[in-house]
N, C-alpha and C positions, 0 to 999 in steps of 0.2 A: 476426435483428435485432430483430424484435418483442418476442419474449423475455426483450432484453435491453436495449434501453429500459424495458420493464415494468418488469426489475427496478432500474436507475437512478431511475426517479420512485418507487418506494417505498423507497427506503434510501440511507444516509447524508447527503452534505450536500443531495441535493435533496431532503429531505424537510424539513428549514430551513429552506429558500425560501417566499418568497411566490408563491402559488398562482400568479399571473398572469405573475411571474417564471419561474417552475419550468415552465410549458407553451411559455411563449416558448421557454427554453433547450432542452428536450426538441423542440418542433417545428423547430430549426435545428441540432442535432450530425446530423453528416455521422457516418455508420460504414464503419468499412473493419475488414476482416480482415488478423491478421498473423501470419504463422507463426513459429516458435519459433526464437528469436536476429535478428527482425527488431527494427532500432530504430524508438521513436516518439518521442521527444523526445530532446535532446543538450546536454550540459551546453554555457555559453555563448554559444547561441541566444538571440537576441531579439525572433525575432517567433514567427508559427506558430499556435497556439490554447490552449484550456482542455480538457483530456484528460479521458476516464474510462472506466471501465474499465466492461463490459458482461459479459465473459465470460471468462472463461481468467484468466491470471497477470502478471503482467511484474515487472520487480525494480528498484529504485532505487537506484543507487549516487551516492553525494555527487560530485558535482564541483571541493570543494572539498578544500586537503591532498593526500596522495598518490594516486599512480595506483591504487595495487595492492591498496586496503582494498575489504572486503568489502562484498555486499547489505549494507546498512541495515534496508530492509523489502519486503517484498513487497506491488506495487497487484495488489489483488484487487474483483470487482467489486462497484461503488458504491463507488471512492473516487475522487477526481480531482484534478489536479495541474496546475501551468503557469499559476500566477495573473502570478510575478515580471513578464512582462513587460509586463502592465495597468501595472504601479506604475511603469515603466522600469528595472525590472533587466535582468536576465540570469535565464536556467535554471541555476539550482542543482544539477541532476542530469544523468544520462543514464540514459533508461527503454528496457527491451529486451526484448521478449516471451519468458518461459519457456516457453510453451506457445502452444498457435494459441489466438490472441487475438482478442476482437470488442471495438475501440475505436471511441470516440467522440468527435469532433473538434468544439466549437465554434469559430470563426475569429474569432479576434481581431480584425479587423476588423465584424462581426457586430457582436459583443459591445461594443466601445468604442463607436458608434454605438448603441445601446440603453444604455450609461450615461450618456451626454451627455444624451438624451433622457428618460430616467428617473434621476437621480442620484439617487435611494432605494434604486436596483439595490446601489449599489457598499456595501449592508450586507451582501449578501448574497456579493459578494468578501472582504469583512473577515471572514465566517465559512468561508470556505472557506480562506483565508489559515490563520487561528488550528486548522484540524483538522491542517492540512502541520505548522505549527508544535507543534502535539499529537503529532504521529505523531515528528517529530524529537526533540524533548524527552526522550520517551520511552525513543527508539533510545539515547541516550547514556545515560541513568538506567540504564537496563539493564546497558550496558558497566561501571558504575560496582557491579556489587551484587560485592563481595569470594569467594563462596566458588563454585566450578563447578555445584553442584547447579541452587542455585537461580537462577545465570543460564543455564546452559541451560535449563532451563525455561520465564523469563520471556523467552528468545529463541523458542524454542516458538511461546511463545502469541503474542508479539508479530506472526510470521511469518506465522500463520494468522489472525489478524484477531481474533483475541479479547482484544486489550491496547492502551490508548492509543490508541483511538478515539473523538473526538471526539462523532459521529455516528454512531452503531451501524448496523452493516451485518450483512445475516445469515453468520456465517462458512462457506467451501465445506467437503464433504464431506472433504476434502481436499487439500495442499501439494506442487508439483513442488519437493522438498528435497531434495539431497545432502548425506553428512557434510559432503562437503570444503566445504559453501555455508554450513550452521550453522554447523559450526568458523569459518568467517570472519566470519558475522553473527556469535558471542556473542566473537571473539579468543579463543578456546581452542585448543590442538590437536586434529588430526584424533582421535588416539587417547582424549583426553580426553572426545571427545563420542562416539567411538563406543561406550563404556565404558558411558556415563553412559545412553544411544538403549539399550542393551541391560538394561540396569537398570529405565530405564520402560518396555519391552516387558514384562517380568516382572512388573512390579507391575500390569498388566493399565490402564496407562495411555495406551497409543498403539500403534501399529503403523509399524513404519519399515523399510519394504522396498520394492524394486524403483523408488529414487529418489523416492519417497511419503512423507510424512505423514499417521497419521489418527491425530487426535486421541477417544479412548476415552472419557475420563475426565475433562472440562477443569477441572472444579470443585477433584477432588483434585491435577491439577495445580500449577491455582493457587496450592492452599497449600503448595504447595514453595517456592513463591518465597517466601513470606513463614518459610519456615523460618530459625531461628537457626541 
């Protein structure tokens, strides 16, 4: 748990914050452990807290549209989610642990009481807002790039934290990924992207085995995606 607060206050949106903000928030998230296919947030819910991710994986699927569309993106840690219901929405998603996960929970309750009393706070919601909004933007840009190559790729990178981050987070060694999970993030077929996973294995740009991703090569990745 030490660990992984550490790594929370030095990377992504709490490094944003303002200092007196950023120790408030880190001295009140509650951490709890979750193991793999446990839920932590559910599309539709409206109360609950401000999430982030400390350790391990979990997967985002839209709650909007159909049931049966794929991951969007993967929270990996230092990103965090579940602002909607400060504003009076609803959760936009449902998050579910890929792997045993160390989350962190600040309580909505907490929080709303620390913006009443500091309303300078709630810039620092508008930035955590605008990275969710980053990360979604993106997830669609992606959908939208016309040829297989180079959107498998930029689903890739998207998946493993090194695309459409708002607030750079340092990306993990590596991704709990299955074909059948990226064929759904990039809307490809299975056999299209296992085609494509064995093509970047040869060109000595990633390793995809035993439901893993590791990212080799991210640079010359990258410029796949920008390929004609």
């Amino acid at each position: 748990m030490t660990a992984a607060s550490g790594f929370v206050a030095s990377n992504g949106w709490m490094v944003a914050c303002k200092p007196d903000f950023r120790d408030w928030a880190l001295a009140n998230l509650q951490w709890r452990l979750y193991p793999p296919g446990g839920g932590i947030s559910h599309a539709g819910d409206t109360e609950g807290a401000l999430y982030c991710i400390g350790a391990g994986q979990v997967s985002f699927v839209a709650g909007v549209g159909v049931a049966n569309i794929g991951a969007s993106y993967f929270g990996l840690p230092g990103i965090w989610w579940g602002h909607a219901p400060l504003l009076g929405g609803k959760r936009q998603g449902t998050i579910l642990a890929v792997t045993e996960t160390i989350c962190g929970a600040l309580p909505n309750g907490l929080l709303r009481a620390r913006l009443n009393s500091n309303p300078e706070d709630w810039r620092a919601i508008t930035l955590g807002v605008a990275e969710l909004f980053t990360a979604s933007a993106g997830a669609h840009a992606d959908l939208l790039i016309p040829k297989s190559e180079p959107r498998v790729a930029a689903t890739i990178l998207r998946l493993a934290g090194y695309r459409h981050r708002l607030f750079p987070t340092e990306p993990p060694a590596s991704i709990a990924c299955t074909q059948d999970v990226l064929a759904g993030a990039a809307a490809l077929s299975r056999n299209t992207v296992g085609k494509l996973l064995r093509e970047f294995e040869r060109a000595g740009l990633l390793d995809a085995r035993y439901g893993r991703i590791t990212i080799l090569d991210a640079p010359r990745l990258m410029m796949l995606v920008q390929k004609d």
